[in-house]
Structures are given as C-alpha cells and as structure tokens.
C-alpha positions as CSV (number, residue, x, y, z in Angstrom):
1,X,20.1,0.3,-8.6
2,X,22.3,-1.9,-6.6
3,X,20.4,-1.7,-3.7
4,X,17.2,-2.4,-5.7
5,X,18.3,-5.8,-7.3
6,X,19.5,-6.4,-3.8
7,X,16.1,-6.1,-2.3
8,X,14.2,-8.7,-4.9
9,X,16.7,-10.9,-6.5
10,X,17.0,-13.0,-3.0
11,X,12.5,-13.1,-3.6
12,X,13.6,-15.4,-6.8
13,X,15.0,-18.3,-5.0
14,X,11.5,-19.4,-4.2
15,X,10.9,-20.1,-8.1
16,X,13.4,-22.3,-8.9
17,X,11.0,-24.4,-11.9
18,X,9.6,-21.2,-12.9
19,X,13.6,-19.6,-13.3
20,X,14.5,-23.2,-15.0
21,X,11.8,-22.3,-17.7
22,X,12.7,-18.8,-18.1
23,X,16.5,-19.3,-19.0
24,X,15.7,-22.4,-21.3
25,X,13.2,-19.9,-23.2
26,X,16.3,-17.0,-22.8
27,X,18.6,-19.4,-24.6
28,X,15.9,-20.5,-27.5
29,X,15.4,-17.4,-28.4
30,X,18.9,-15.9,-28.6
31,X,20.0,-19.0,-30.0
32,X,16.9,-18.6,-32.7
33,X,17.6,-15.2,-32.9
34,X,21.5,-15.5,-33.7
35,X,20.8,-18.5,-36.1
36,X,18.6,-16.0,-38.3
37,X,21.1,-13.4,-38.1
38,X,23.6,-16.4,-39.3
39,X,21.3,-17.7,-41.8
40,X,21.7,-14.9,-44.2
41,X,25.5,-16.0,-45.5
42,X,24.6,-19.3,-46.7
43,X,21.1,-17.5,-47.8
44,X,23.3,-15.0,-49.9
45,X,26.6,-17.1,-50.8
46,X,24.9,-20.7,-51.7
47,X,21.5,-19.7,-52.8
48,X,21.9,-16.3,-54.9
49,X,26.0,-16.5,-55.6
50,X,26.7,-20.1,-56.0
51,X,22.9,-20.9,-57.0
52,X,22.4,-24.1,-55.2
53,X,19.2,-25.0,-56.2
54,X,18.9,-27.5,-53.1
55,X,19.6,-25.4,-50.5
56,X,16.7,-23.5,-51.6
57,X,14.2,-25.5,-50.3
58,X,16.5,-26.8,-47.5
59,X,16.8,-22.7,-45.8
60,X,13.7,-21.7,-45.4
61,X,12.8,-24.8,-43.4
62,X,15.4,-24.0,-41.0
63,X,14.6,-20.1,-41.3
64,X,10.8,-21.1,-40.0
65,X,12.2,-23.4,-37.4
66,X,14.6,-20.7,-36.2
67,X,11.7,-17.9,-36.3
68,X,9.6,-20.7,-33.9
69,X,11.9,-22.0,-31.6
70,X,12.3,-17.6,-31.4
71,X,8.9,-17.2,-30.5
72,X,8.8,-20.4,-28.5
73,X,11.8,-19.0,-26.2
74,X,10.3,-15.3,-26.0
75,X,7.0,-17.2,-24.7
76,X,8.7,-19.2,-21.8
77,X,10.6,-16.9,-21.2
78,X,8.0,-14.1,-20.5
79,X,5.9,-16.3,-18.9
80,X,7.8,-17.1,-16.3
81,X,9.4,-14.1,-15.3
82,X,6.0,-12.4,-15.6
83,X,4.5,-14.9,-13.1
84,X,7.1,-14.5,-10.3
85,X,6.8,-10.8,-11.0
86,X,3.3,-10.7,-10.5
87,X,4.0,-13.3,-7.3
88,X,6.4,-11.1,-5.5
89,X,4.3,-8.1,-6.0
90,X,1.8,-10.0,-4.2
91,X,3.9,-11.0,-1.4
92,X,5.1,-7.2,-0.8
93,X,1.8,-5.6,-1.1
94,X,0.9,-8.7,1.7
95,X,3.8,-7.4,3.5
96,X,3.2,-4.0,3.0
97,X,-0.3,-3.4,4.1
98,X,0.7,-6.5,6.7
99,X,3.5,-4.0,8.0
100,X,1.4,-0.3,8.3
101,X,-1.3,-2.3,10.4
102,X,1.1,-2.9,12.9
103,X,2.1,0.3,13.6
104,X,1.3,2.5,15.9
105,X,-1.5,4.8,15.0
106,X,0.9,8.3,15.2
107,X,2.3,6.5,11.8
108,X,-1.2,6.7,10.4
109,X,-2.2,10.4,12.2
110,X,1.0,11.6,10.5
111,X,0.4,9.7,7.0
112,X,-2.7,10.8,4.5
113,X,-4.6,7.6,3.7
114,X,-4.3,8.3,0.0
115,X,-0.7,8.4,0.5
116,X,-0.9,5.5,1.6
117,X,-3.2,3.5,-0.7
118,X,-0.6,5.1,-3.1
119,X,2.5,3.6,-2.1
120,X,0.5,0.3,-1.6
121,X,-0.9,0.6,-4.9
122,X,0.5,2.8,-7.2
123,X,4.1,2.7,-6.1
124,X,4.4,-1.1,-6.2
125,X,2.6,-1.3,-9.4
126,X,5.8,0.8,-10.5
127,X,7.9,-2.0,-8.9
128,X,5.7,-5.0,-10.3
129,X,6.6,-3.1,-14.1
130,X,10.0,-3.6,-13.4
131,X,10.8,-6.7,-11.8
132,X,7.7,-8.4,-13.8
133,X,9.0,-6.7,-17.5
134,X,11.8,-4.6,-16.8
135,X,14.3,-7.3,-15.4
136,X,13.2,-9.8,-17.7
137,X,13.9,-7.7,-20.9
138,X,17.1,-6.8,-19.7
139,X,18.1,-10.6,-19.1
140,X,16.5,-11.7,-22.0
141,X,18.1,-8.8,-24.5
142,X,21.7,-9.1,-22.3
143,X,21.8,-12.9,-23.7
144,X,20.7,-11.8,-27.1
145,X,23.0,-9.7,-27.3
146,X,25.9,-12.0,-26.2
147,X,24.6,-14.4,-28.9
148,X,25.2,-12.0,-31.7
149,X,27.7,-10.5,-31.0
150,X,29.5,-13.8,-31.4
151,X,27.9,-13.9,-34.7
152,X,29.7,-10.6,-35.4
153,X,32.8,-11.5,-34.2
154,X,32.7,-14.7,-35.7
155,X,31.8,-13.1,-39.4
156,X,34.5,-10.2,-38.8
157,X,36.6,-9.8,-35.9
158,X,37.9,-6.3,-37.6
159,X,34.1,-5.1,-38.4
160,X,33.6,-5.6,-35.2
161,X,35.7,-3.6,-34.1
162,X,35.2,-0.8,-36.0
163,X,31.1,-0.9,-34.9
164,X,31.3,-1.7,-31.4
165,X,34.0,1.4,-30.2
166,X,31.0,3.5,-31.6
167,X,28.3,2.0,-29.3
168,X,29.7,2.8,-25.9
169,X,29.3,6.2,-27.0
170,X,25.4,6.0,-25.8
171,X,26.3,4.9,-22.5
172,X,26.5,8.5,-21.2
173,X,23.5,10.0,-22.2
174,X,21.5,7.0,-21.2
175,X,23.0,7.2,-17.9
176,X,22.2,11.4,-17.4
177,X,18.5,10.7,-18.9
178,X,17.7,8.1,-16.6
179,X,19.2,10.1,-13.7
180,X,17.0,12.5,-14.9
181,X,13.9,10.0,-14.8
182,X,14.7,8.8,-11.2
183,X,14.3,12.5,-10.0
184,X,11.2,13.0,-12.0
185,X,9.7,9.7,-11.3
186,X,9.6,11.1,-7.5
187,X,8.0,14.0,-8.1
188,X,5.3,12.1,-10.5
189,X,4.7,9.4,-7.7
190,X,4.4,12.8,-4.8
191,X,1.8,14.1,-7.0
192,X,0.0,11.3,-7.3
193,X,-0.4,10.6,-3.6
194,X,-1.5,14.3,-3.9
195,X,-4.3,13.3,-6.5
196,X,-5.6,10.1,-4.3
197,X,-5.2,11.9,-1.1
198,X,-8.1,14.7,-3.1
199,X,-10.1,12.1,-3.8
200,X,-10.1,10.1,-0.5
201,X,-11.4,13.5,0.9
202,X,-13.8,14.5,-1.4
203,X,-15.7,11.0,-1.3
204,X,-15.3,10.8,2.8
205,X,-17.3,14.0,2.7
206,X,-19.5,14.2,-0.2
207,X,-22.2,15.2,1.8
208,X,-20.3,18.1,3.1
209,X,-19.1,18.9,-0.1
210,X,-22.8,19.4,-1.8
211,X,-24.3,21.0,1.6
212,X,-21.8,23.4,0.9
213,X,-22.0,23.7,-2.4
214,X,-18.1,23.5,-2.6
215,X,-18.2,21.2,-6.5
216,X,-16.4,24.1,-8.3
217,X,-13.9,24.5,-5.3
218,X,-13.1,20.6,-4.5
219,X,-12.9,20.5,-8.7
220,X,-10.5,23.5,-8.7
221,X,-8.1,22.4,-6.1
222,X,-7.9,18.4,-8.0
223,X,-7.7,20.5,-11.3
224,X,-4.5,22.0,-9.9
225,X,-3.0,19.1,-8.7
226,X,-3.8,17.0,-11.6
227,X,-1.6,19.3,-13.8
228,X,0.9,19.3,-11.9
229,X,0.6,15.6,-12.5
230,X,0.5,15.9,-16.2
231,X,3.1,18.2,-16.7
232,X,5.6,15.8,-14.7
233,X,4.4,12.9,-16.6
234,X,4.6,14.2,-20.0
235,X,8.1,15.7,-18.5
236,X,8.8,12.3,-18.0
237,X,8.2,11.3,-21.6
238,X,10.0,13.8,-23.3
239,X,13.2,12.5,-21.2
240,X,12.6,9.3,-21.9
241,X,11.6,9.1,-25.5
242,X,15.0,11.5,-26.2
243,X,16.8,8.1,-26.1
244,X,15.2,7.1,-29.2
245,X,16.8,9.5,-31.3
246,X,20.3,8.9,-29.4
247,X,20.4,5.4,-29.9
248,X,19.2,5.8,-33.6
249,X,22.2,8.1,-34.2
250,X,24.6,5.9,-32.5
251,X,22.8,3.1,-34.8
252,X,23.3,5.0,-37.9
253,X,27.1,5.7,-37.0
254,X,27.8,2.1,-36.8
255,X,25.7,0.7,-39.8
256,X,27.5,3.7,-42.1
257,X,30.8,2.7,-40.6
258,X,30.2,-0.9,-41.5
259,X,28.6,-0.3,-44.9
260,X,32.1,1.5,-46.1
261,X,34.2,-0.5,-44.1
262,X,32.8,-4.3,-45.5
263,X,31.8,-2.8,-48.5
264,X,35.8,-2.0,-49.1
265,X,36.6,-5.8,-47.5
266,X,34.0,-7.1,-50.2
267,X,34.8,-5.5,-53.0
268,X,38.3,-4.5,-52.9
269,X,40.0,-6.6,-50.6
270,X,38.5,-9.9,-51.2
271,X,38.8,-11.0,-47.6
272,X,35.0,-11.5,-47.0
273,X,32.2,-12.9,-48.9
274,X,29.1,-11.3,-49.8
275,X,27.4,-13.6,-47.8
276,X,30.0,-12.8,-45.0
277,X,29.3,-9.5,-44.9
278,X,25.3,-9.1,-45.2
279,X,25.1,-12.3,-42.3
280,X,27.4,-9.8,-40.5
281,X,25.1,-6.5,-41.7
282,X,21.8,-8.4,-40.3
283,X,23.6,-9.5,-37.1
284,X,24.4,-5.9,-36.5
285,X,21.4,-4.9,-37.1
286,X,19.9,-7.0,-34.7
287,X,22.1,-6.6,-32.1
288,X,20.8,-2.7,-32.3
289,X,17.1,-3.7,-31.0
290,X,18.2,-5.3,-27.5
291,X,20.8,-2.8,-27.4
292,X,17.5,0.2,-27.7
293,X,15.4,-1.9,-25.2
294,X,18.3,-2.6,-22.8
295,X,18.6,1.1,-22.5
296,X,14.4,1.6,-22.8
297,X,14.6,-1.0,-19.8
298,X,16.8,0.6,-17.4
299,X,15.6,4.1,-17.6
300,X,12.4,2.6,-16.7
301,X,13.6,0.4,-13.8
302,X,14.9,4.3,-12.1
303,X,11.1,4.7,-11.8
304,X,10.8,1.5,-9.8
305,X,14.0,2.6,-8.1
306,X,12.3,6.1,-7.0
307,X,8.8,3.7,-6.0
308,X,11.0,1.4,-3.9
309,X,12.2,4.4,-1.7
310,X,9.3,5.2,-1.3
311,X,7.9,1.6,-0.5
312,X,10.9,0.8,1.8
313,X,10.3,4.5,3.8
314,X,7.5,3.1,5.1
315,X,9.1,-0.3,5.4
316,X,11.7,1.2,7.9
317,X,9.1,2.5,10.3
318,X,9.2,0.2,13.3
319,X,6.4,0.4,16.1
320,X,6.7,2.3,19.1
321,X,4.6,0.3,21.2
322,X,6.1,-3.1,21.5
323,X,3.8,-5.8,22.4
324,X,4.8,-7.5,26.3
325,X,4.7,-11.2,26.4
326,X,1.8,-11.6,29.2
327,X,-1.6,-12.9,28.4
328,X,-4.4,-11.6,29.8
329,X,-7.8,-13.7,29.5
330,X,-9.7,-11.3,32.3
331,X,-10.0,-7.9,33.2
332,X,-11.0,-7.4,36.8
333,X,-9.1,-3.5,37.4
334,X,-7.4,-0.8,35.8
335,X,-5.2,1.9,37.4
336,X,-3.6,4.9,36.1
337,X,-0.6,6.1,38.5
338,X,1.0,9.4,37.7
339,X,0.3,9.3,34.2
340,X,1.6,12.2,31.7
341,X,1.0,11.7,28.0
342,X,2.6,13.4,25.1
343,X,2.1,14.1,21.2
344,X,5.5,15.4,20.4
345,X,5.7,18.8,22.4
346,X,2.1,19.1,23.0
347,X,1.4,17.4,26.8
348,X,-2.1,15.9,26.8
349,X,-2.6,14.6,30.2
350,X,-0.6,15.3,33.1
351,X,-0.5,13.5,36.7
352,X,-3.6,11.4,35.8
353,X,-4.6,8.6,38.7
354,X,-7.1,6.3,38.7
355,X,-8.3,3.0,39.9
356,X,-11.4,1.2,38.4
357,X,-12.6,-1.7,38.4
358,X,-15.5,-4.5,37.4
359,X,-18.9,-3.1,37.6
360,X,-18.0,0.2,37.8
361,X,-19.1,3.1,35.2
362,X,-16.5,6.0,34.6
363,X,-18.0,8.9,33.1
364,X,-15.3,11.4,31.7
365,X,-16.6,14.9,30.9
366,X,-15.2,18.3,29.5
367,X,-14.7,20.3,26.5
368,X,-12.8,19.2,23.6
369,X,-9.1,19.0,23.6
370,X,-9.3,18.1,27.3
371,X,-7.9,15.0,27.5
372,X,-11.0,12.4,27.7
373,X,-10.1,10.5,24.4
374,X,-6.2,10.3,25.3
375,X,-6.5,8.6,28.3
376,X,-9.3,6.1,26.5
377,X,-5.9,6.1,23.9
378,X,-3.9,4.9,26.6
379,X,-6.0,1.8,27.7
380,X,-5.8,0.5,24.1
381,X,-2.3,1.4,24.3
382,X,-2.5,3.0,21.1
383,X,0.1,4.8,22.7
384,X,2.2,4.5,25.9
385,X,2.8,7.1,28.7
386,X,6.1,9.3,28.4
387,X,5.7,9.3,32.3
388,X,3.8,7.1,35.0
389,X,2.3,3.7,34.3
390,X,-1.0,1.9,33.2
391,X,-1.7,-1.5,35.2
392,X,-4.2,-3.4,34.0
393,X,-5.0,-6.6,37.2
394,X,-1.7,-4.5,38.9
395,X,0.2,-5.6,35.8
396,X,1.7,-2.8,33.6
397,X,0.1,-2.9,30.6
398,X,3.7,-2.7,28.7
399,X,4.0,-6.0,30.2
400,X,0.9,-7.5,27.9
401,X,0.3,-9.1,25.1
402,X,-1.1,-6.2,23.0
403,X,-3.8,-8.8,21.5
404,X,-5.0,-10.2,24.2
405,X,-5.5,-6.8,25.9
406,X,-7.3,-5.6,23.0
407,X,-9.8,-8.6,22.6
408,X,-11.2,-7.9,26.0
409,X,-12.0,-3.9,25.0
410,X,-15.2,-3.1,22.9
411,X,-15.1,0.2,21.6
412,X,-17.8,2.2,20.0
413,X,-16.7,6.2,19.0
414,X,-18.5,8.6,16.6
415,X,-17.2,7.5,13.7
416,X,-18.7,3.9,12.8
417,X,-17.0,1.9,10.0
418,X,-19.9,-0.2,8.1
419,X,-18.4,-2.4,5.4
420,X,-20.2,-3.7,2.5
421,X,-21.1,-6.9,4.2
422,X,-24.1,-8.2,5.9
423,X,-25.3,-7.0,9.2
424,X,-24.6,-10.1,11.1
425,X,-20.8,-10.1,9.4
426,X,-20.9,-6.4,10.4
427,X,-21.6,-7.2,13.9
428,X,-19.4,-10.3,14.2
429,X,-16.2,-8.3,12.7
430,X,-13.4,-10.0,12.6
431,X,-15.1,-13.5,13.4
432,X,-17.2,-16.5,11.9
433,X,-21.0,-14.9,12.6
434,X,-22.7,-17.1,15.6
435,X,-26.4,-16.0,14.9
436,X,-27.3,-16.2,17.9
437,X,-25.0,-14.1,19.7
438,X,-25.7,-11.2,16.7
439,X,-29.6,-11.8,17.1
440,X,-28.7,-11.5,21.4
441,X,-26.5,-7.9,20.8
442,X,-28.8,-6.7,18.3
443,X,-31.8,-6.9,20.8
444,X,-28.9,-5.7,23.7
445,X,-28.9,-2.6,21.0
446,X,-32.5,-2.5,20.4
447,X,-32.3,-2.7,17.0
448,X,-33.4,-6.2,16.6
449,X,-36.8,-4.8,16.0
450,X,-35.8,-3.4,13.0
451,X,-33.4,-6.0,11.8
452,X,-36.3,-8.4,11.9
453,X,-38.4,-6.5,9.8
454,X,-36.0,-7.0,7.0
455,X,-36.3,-9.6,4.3
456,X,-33.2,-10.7,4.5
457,X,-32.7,-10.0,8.3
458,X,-29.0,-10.5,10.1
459,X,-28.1,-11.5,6.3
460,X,-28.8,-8.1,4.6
461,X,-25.8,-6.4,3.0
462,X,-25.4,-3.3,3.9
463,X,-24.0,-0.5,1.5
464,X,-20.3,0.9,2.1
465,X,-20.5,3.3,5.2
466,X,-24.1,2.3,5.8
467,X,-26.0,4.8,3.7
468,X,-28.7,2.5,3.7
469,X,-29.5,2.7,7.5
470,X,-29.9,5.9,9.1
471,X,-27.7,7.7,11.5
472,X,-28.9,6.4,14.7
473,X,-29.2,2.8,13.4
474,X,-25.9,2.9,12.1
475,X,-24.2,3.7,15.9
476,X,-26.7,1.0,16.9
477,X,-25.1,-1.5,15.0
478,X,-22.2,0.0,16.5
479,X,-22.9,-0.6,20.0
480,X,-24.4,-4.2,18.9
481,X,-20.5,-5.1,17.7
482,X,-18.9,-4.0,20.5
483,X,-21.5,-6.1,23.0
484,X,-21.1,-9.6,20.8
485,X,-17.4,-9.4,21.7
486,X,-18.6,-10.1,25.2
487,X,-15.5,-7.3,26.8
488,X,-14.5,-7.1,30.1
489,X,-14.0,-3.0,29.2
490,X,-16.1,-1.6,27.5
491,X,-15.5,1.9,25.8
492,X,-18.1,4.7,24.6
493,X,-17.2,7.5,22.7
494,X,-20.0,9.8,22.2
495,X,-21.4,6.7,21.8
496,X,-25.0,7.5,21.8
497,X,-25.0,10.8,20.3
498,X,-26.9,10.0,17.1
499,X,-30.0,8.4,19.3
500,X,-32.8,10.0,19.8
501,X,-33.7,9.8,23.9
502,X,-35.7,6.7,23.8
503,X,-33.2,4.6,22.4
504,X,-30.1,6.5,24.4
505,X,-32.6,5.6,27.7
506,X,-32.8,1.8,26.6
507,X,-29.2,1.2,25.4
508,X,-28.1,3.4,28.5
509,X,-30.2,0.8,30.4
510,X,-28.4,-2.3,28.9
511,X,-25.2,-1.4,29.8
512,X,-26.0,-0.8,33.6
513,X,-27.8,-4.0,33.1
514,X,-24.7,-5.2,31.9
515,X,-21.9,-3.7,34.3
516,X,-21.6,-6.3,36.7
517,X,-19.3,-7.9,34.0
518,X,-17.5,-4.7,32.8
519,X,-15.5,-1.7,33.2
520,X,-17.3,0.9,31.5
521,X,-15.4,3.9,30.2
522,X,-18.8,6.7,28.7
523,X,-17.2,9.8,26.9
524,X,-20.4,12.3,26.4
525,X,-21.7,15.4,26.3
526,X,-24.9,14.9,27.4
527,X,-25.4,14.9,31.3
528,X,-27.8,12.3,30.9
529,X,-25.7,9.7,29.7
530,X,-23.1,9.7,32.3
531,X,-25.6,11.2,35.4
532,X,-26.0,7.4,36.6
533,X,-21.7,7.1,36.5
534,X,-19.9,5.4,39.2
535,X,-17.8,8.3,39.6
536,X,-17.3,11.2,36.6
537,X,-14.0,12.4,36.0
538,X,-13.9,16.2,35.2
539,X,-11.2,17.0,32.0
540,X,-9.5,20.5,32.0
541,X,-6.4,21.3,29.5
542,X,-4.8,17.1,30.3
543,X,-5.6,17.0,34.0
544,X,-8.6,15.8,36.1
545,X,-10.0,19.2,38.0
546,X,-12.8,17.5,40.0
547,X,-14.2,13.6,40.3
548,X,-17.4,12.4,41.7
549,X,-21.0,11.5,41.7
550,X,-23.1,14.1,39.1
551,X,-24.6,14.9,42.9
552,X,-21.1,15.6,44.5
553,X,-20.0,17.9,41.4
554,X,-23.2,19.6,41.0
555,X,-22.6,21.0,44.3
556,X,-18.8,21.4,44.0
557,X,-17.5,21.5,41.1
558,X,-17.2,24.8,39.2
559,X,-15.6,23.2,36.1
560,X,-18.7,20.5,35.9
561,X,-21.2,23.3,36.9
562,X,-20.2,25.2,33.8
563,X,-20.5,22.5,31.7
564,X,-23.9,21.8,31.8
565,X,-25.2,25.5,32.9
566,X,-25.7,23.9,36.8
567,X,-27.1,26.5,38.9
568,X,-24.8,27.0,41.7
569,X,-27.1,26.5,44.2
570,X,-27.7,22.7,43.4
C-alpha cells in the first residue's frame, strides 16, 4: 500500500486549484455533517424538553443549511478528486502504451497482445477506481470522522470511551479480508488477460475459425476461461461483502454499549442531558458510515494494488537496444561482418558477412526457419548481434540514431496492417498525405488504376484490415506505402506473394526501375522474383551455404538446386 500511494500521490502536485477545491468541499461536508450530528441536543433539550417555541422555527433553517453546505462539500469534493483521477489515468495509460512501443520487439514476441491491451486497459481502469474514488472516500470519510468524533468527545468523554475500545476490534478482519482480496484480485486480473487474449485470437482469424468449422471449439475453450473468471470474481465478492456483517456487529456492540451506558448517565446519574445523549447517539451513529466505507475503501484499493504490479511489471522492462546518437540522412552501404544472432539459446545466424550497397538487389532464399527474416531483423535493429557487427556507411549501426535509421527502410512483409482510414492516409502512414506522392506510389504499385475507379479515390476509407480490397490489392497498397517513404533500403518480405504474375512482373519491374536509389533486400519463394538479384544469398539452419547470380547457383549450388527442383545439369 505504501508503495502505491508512493507512486501517485507525487502525480497530485500538478493540481494544486483542483486539490484547493477538494479540501474546501472535505471540510464543508464534515463540518455540515458534524453540525447535524450536533444539532440534535438543542433539537431534543430546547425544542421537545424546555419547549422553546422559537427555536422551532430557528433549527430547521440551520438543519437545511447544514444538510446543503453537506451536499455542497461532497460535490466539490468529488469533483475534483474525480477529475485528477480521471487526469492521471490519462497520463499513465499515455505513458504506458508510450513505454511498450519503445521496447524491443522480444518484449512484445514474449507478451500476448491481449495481455497487453489488458494491463493497458483493464488494469489501469482498476487503478483509475481507486485513485479517482477510492482515495477520495478515504480522505473525505478520514475528516468526517475526525469531525465527529470531536462531537462525541465533546458530548461524553466517558461514552466515548466505552464505544470506541470496541471499534478497533474490526481492524483485524478488515486487514486478513483485504489480504485476501489482493491475492484474488491477481488471479481475477490473470484471467482476464486470459479472456482478451481468446478474443484477440479468435477475431485475428475468424476466417480460419469458420473454414474450419472450429465455433463450438473456439466457444468451448472461452467458455472455460470465462468461468474461471466468474468464479474468482464472485470469490471476490463474497470476501468483500463479509465485511458488511463485521462491521455491523462491531456497530451493534458499540450502539448497545452506549444505549445502557448513557441511558444509566441519563436517567440515573443525572450527568447528561437527554439532548446530550441522543446528539451523542446520532454522532455515533454517524461516525459508523465512514467508518464501513473507510474499510469498503481500502479493501478495494488492494485490487488497484494487485493492478499496479502488474502495470509497473511492464513499467520496469527497459529496452535492449539502445538508440546511438549518430544521424544518418543517407544510406549508400551495408555490411554484415562476422555476424551471429541469438533468441535465448536458439542461434539464428552464425558467421554471416556481407557487403551491399546502392543499386544493388539482394535476393535471400531458403526454407523456413533459415535465417532470411533475422538478418532483415538485424538491419532494423530490432535486435542486435550477440557477436560481430552491422555497419551501415562503415558506421556500426549501434552507433545510430535508431530513428533516423529506420526512416530511410521501407518494409513490406506478408502481413499488411490496413487501418480504418483512407487509402491515401493508409499509404502516407505516419505523415500529413501529399497527394501527389500517394497518386505517384500508387501508379509505382499499379494500383492506381483501380484507386481511380473509385468514387471517392485516394480519400476512400477502408475497413479495419482491408476486407474491402482483395488480397492482392491489399499487399499493393502495401508496397505503395513503403515506396511514398522514398527509402534508401528497401525491404520485401514475401512481398509479392498475394499477386498474381502480371502484377508481380510490373511491381518487380518498378523496383529495378527504381534500384539505382536503393538497397533492395527481396525475401521469396518464387524463383522468379529474385532470378534478376544482384547476387542471392542461399539460407541453411542461420548460415549462408552458397551466394551468387540464379545462373552461378543453378550450376553450383546443391542447396539452391533443391529449392526450386533445378535439374542438375543447368
């Protein structure tokens, strides 16, 4: 708990006015709230014992100005602490989805992205409940509280006494049940990154799923997990709601002890009034409330406590691949000397060396798991090589500004992200649309044809993914962003696999037109997309087995030969 007021009270020194308003509104109502409570001796002792017909019509106004300056207070109050609660949840979800983009992408291969739109989401909305609500009962009933129990004192130091050794006794129970919360509240918020992580997967592959027919298993799986779910939460309700009856006993204790107690002072002893004694009664009573939500409060601020963990795991991941201070505005060469790369154990290139440079086209071939789509990794440094070194101009590429490397690379892979945005916003990602250099890469992509045909043209919206464009337009558009960024490297990842051989043989065409100005890096399959390479780099388990012209590895080149069923007398 300490370590989670630590982490946002220091966030509230940026509301100063707002705090100004919320303890001003604090004070009204537990002022208010204590004059009721105070209210009932002259109500019982002037009006119904000593019958003083004036202050009958004198109370009440003060009773209604107490009850508004109450509701007045509890207004301010909640107010403000709701809108620097809903502020600093805004900052941290900033700071949290600010903070995973910025690391390296083994975070995110090792992380579910329902997980993670979970803790971003779900787990801070735990958080924005308690510093929002949470924090700002407990302030407001704390002062409250303060406020009658001078009431109390004041009425009866001795009745005091007597009724507040008995309220201490909740203190343990509350603290065991919201222990108890805390451990459950982790399991509930697991679950739940379980229940978003099913549903991320089952609407990134609906098509799949139907195909398959796989409904009833999809449904069966989130069934499972969903109970789970439930039976934590409801879990968590039970623990939390066995505090009511606690508290009500303690309550009950301390009224009963009171009743006989006062009623003895009142009736036998003669050392309080009638009105003494019920003003006292009422300020008890009262003081039972805040005491309830107090409790209510903190067992609900271990669920933010268990959220925050979470939240500040993924705060305390810190990038591996720290950004050099160099700025690169050119690309003219890139060289890979001795370079081995490593996922944990697993070794997925070894020894690689290479020089390229402008106007050349690298093709890199081989089956899957070879190593062609590590070494593209390393150029974007999305990782960095456990041994050897990248140079990018003779520079190693640890030694550059990650952002400026990475605005001179295009890359275009299999998997095409289409946002719900229009096509020239599509193309232009990232950037104010220039039409005219998203009219110039769409006919680069030859898809302006189509584009043009539209109503709307470069300002139709596509759908989420692109379902409204088919598959090969869709990697079109693809190839048309990467070519508006005007790269010095340009990267293709199966890039043309969804074309049908007319537009492969056009867009295949534009890029040699093209690779004067570039390094081109073409990942395929198909021999003829990288047949008219430069030089084609044969993949084998992480290492290079052959490199050449298609002519020079159809003739010597076992590895190649196999790939593409060459005859060995090529």
């Amino acid at each position: 708990m300490k370590k989670f007021l630590a982490t946002y009270l220091p966030y509230y020194r940026d509301y100063s006015g707002k705090i100004a308003m919320a303890i001003v509104g604090m004070f009204l109502a537990s002022a208010a709230t204590a004059a009721i409570a105070y209210m009932v001796k002259p109500l019982m002792d002037r009006i119904f014992v000593e019958h003083d017909v004036q202050m009958l019509y004198i109370l009440p106004a003060f009773i209604i100005l107490a009850f508004v300056g109450k509701g007045l207070g509890t207004f301010m109050q909640s107010y403000a602490l709701s809108f620097i609660g809903q502020d600093i949840i805004r900052k941290l979800r900033n700071r949290m989805l600010n903070h995973m983009m910025h690391l390296d992408m083994d975070f995110h291969f090792r992380f579910h992205s329902g997980e993670l739109i979970s803790r971003i989401s779900n787990d801070i909305l735990r958080v924005q409940n308690a510093i929002s609500s949470d924090i700002a009962i407990l302030l407001r009933e704390f002062v409250t509280v303060v406020a009658l129990l001078a009431v109390v004192i004041y009425q009866s130091p001795m009745l005091a006494l007597y009724s507040l050794i008995i309220i201490p006794l909740a203190v343990y129970p509350v603290e065991v049940i919201s222990r108890k919360i805390k451990k459950l509240s982790h399991q509930s918020q697991e679950q739940n990154s379980d229940l978003l992580s099913s549903l991320s997967e089952i609407f990134a592959n609906y098509e799949m799923i139907k195909s398959y027919n796989a409904q009833e298993y999809e449904l069966g799986t989130f069934k499972e997990r969903n109970l789970r779910f439930f039976k934590t939460n409801i879990k968590t309700v039970k623990v939390q709601l066995m505090l009511v009856p606690i508290l009500e006993l303690v309550a009950a204790v301390a009224i009963t002890a009171v009743i006989i107690i006062g009623g003895r002072e009142v009736l036998i002893a003669k050392t309080l009034t009638t009105g003494e004694f019920f003003s006292f009664l009422t300020a008890l009573s009262l003081l039972i409330d805040p005491l309830r939500r107090i409790s209510t409060a903190y067992s609900h601020l271990q669920d933010a406590v268990a959220a925050n963990e979470r939240i500040e795991q993924v705060l305390h991941y810190k990038p591996m691949i720290v950004s050099g201070t160099k700025q690169l505005d050119h690309v003219d060469t890139i060289e890979f000397e001795n370079v081995t790369l490593r996922y944990g154990d697993t070794v997925a290139l070894e020894n690689i060396s290479l020089r390229a440079q402008k106007g050349e086209v690298i093709g890199l071939v081989g089956d899957s798991g070879g190593g062609k789509s590590s070494m593209v990794n390393l150029i974007l440094r999305f990782y960095d090589p456990a041994e050897g070194v990248v140079k990018i101009n003779d520079i190693d590429a640890r030694e550059i500004d990650v952002k400026s490397l990475r605005d001179r690379i295009a890359i275009v892979t299999q998997r095409i992200y289409i946002s719900n945005d229009t096509i020239a916003a599509n193309i232009a990602y990232g950037v104010e649309p220039d039409e005219e250099k998203v009219i110039e890469a769409l006919k680069k992509a030859n898809l302006w044809d189509f584009v043009a045909s539209l109503p709307e043209g470069i300002h139709t919206v596509l759908s989420e993914g692109g379902t409204n464009l088919s598959g090969g337009q869709r990697q079109r558009i693809a190839i048309a962003r990467a070519l508006y960024k005007n790269p010095d490297i340009l990267i293709l990842d199966e890039a043309t696999s969804a074309l049908d051989n007319k537009s492969e043989a056009a867009i295949i065409e534009t890029i040699y037109a093209l690779k004067k100005d570039l390094i081109v890096f073409m990942i395929a399959h198909r021999l003829t997309t990288i047949e008219r390479a430069d030089k084609i780099l044969v993949f084998e388990h992480g290492h290079i087995v052959c490199q050449g012209s298609k002519e020079t590895l159809s003739k010597e080149c076992e590895t190649f030969k196999k790939l593409y069923h060459i005859a060995s007398d090529v």
